[in-house]
C-alpha positions as CSV (number, residue, x, y, z in Angstrom):
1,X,-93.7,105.6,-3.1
2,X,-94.1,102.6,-5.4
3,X,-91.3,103.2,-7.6
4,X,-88.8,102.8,-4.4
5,X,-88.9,99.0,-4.0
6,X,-87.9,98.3,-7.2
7,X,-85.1,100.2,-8.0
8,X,-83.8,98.9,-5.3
9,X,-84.5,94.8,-6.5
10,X,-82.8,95.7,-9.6
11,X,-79.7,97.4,-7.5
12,X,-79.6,93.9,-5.6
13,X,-80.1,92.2,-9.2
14,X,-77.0,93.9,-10.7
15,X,-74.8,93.7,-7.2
16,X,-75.5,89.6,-7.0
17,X,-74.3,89.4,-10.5
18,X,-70.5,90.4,-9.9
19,X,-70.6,88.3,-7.0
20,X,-71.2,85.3,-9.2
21,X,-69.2,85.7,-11.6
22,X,-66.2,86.8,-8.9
23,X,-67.3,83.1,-7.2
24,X,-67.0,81.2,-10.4
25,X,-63.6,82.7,-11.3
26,X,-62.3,81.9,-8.1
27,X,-63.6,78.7,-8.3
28,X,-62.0,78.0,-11.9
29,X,-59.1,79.5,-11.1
30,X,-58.5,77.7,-7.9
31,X,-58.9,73.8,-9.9
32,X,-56.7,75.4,-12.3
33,X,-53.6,75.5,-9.6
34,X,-54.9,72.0,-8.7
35,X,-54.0,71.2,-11.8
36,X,-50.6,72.1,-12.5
37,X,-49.8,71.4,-9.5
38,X,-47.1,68.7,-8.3
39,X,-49.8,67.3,-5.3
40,X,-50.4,63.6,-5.5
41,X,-54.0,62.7,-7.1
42,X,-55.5,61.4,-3.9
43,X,-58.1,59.2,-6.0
44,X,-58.9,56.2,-4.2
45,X,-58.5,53.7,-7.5
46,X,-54.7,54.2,-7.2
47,X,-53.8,54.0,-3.7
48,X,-55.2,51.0,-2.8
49,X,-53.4,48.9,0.4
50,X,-52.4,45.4,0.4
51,X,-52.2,42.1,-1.4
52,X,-55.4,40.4,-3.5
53,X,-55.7,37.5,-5.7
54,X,-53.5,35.4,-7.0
55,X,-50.5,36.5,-5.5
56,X,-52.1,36.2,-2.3
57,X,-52.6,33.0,-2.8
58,X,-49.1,32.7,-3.9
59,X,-47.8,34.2,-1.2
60,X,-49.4,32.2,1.1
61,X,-48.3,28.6,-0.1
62,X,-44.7,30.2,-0.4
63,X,-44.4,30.8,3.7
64,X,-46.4,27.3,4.1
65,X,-43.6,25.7,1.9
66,X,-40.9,27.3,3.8
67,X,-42.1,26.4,7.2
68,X,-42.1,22.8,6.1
69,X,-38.7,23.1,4.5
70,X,-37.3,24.4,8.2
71,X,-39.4,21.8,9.9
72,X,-38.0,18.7,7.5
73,X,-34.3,19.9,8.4
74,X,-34.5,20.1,12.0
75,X,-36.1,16.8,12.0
76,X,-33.0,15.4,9.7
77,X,-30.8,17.0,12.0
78,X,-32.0,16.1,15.1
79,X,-31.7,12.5,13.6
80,X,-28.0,12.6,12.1
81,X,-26.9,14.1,15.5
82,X,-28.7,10.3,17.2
83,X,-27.7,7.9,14.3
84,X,-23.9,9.9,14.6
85,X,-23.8,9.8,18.5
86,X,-22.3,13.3,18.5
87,X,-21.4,14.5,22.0
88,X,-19.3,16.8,23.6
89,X,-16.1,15.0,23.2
90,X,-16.5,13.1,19.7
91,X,-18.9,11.5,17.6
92,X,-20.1,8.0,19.5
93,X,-16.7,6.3,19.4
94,X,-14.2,8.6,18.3
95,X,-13.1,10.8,20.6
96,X,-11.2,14.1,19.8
97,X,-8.5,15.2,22.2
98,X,-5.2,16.6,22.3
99,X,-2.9,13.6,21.6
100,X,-4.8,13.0,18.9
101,X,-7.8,10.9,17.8
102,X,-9.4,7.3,19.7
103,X,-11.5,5.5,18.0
104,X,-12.9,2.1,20.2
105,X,-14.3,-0.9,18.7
106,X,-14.4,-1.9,14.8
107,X,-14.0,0.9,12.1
108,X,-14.4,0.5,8.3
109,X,-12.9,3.3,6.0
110,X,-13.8,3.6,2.7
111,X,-11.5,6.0,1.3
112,X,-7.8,6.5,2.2
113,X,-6.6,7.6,5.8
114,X,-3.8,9.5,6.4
115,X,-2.4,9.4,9.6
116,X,1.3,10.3,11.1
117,X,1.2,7.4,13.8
118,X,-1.8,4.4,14.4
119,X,-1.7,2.1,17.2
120,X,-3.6,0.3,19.6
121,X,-4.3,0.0,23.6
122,X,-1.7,-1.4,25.5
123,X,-3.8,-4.9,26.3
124,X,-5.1,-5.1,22.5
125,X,-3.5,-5.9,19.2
126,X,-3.8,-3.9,16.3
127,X,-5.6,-5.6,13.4
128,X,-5.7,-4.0,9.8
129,X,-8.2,-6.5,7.5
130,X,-10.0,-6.0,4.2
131,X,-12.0,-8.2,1.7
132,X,-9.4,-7.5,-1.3
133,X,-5.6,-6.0,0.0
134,X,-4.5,-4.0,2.3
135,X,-1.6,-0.9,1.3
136,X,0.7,0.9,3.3
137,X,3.1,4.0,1.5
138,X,4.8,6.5,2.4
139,X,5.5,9.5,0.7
140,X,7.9,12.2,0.2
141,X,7.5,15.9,0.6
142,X,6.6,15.8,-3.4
143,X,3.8,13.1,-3.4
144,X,6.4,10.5,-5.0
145,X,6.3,6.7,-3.0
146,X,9.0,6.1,-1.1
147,X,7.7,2.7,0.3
148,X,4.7,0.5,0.2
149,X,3.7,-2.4,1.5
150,X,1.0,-4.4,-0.2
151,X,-1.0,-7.1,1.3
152,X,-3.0,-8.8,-1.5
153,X,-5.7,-12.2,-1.4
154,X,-2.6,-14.2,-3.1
155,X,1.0,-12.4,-2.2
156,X,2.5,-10.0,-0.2
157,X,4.7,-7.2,-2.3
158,X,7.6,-4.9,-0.1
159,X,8.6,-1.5,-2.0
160,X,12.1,0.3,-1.3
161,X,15.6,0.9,-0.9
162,X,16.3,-1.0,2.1
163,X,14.2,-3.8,3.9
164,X,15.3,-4.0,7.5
165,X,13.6,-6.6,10.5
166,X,15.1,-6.1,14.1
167,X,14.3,-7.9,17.3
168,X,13.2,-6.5,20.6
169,X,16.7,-5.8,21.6
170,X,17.2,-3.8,18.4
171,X,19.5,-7.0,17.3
172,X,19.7,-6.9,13.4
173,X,17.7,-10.2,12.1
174,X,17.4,-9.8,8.2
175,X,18.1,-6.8,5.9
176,X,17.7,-6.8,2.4
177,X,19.0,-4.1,-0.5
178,X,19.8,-4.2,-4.1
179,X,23.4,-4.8,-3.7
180,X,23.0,-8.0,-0.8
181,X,20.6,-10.1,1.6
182,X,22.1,-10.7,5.1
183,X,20.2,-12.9,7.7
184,X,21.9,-12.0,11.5
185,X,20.4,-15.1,13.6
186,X,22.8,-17.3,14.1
187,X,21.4,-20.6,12.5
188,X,19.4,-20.4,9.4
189,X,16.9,-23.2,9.4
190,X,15.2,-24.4,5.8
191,X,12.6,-27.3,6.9
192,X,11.0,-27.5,2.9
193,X,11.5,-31.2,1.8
194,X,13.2,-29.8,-1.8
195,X,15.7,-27.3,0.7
196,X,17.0,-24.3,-0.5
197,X,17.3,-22.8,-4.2
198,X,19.5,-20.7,-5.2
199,X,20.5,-19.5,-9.3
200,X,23.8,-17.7,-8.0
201,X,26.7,-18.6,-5.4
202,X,26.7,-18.7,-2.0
203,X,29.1,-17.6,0.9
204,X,28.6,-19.3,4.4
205,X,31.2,-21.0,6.9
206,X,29.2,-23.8,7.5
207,X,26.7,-26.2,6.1
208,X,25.1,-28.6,7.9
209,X,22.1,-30.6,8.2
210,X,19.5,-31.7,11.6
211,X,21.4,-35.3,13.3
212,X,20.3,-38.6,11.8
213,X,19.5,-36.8,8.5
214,X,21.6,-36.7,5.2
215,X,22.7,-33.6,3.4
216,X,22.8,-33.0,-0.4
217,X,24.3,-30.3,-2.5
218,X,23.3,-31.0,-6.0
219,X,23.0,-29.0,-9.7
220,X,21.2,-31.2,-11.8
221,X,22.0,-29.6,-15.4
222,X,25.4,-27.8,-15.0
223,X,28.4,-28.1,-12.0
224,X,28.9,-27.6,-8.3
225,X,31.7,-25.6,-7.3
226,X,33.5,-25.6,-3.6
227,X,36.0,-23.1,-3.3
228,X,37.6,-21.3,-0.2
229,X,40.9,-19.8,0.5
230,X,42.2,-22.1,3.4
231,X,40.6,-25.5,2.0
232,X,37.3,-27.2,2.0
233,X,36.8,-29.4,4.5
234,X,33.8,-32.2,4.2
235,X,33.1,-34.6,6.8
236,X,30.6,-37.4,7.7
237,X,31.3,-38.3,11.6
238,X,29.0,-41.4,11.6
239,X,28.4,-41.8,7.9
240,X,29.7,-42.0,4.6
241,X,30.3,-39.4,1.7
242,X,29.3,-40.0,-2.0
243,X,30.6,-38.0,-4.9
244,X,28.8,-38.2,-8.6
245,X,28.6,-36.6,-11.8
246,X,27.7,-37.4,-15.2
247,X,31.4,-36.0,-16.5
248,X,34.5,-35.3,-14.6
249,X,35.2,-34.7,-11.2
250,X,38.3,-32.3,-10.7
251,X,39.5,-32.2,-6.7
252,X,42.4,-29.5,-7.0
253,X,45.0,-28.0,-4.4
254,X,46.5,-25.0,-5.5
255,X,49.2,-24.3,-2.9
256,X,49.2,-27.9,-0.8
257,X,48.2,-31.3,-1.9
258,X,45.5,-33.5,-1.6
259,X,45.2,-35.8,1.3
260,X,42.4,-38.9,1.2
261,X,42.6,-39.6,4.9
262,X,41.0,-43.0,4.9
263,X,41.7,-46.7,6.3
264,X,40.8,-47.8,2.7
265,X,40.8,-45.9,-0.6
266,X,38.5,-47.8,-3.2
267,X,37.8,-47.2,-7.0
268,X,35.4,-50.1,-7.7
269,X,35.2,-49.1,-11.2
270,X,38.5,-49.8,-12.3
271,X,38.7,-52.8,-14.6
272,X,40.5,-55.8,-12.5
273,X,42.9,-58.6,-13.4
274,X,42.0,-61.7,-14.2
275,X,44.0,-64.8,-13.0
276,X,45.7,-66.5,-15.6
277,X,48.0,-70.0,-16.1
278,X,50.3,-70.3,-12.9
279,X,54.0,-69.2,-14.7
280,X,52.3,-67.8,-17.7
281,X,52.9,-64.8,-19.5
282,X,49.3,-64.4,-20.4
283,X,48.3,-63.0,-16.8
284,X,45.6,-60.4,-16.9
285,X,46.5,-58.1,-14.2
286,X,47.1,-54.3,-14.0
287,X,48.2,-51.5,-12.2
288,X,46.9,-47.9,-11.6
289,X,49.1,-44.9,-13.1
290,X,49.0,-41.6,-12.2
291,X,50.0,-39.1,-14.5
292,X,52.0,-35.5,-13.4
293,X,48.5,-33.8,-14.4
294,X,46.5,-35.8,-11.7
295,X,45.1,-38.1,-14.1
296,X,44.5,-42.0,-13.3
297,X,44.4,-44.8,-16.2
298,X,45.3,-48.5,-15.8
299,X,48.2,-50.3,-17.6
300,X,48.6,-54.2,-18.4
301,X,51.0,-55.1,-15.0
302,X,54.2,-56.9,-15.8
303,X,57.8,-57.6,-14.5
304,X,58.4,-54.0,-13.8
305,X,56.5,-50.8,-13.9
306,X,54.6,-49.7,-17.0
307,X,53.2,-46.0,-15.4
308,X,55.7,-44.5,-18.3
309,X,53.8,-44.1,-21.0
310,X,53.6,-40.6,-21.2
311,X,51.3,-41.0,-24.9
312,X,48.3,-41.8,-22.0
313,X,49.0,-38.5,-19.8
């Protein structure tokens, strides 16, 4: 009866040892598949969540640095759209509409403005100023000038073909090109005390001068030339008329004659006789020639005429 039990312990003995060894092949084989496996390693080293030390920190001042960056220009903008006076129809003076631009008060512009037509209210005046000139041009379709006006501190300069200044009644007044000048008014007026200038000739129907006042037409270093189809008529109503020149003075008809229409005709600087013995031949007197050219000379007088000396023409 005592040999029973233990056979049977060592049975159990030799059954539990299988069963181990099946367990710790299992268990082997089963980390083994872990292995070679393609399941993520869920150690928690690697997967760690979220954002620590000096990139947090980083981070951080980055979003603080942008929310003052956003604050800084809304405040800028807030205070261009007061200083700028935008609204809903312009910016504080200039209003936008559809004729065009309005701009009340005083403007300065910097840098050029291009406009198709400027002009002012009907109860204002227009004034265009600046501290060193003022320039108006126009262009063609290729950018070239076709006219400028320049308004400078010492002169005024007028660029192009043709220079044109009407009235209100569209009545021509002046117009200027490179081939002639013509002024439309009917009196031209030059109140300078030196008059009028001019390096070429000159065509007019009339010169005159203001009542009670003389006129002069003068060339001080070469000659003065009248000359007109029909004649040249000069007249002084209430006072005289002086003719001088260094040289010669040549008064010539080409078709007609020449008429002096005078009470008296005087040459004071013709040498006169002198009275001699009563009966004598030693009389100084002499008479004035004319000579088929026009020209004048004197001749010693005597008994008859002595205008034949045709050696003196």
């Amino acid at each position: 009866m005592r040999g029973k039990p233990e056979t049977r312990s060592r049975v159990s003995s030799i059954e539990a040892a299988p069963l181990q060894e099946t367990t710790q092949m299992v268990r082997e084989q089963y980390i083994r598949t872990t292995l070679d496996s393609s399941l993520p390693d869920l150690s928690p080293d690697i997967y760690t969540i979220g954002i620590y030390g000096w990139r947090k920190r980083c981070l951080y001042l980055f979003v603080v640095l942008l929310v003052v960056i956003l604050v800084v220009n809304f405040a800028l903008t807030i205070w261009i759209f007061r200083v700028m006076w935008f609204n809903a129809n312009g910016m504080g003076h200039l209003q936008v509409n559809s004729d065009g631009v309005r701009l009340e008060g005083e403007s300065e512009f910097l840098f050029p403005l291009y406009a198709q037509e400027i002009h002012s209210r009907e109860d204002s005046s227009l004034v265009i100023t600046s501290p060193e000139n003022v320039t108006v041009a126009a262009r063609d379709e290729n950018g070239n000038v076709t006219g400028k006006l320049f308004v400078g501190p010492d002169q005024v300069e007028a660029f192009g073909q043709h220079l044109k200044i009407t009235s209100n009644t569209d009545e021509m007044l002046f117009t200027a090109s490179e081939a002639e000048a013509v002024v439309g008014v009917d009196k031209l007026r030059i109140t300078g005390p030196e008059g009028a200038l001019f390096e070429h000739s000159v065509e007019t129907p009339l010169v005159r001068t203001d009542p009670l006042k003389d006129i002069l037409l003068e060339s001080p270093t070469r000659f003065l030339s009248m000359d007109a189809p029909k004649g040249v008529h000069i007249k002084a109503v209430a006072g005289h008329i002086e003719v001088a020149s260094n040289e010669n003075i040549l008064l010539h008809a080409m078709d007609k004659m020449l008429l002096l229409d005078a009470e008296t005709v005087r040459l004071p600087k013709l040498p006169q006789g002198v009275a001699g013995v009563a009966g004598g031949n030693t009389q100084e007197l002499y008479e004035v020639c004319v000579c088929p050219t026009g020209k004048l000379y004197i001749s010693r007088a005597s008994m008859t005429s002595t205008c034949d000396r045709k050696q003196l023409c």
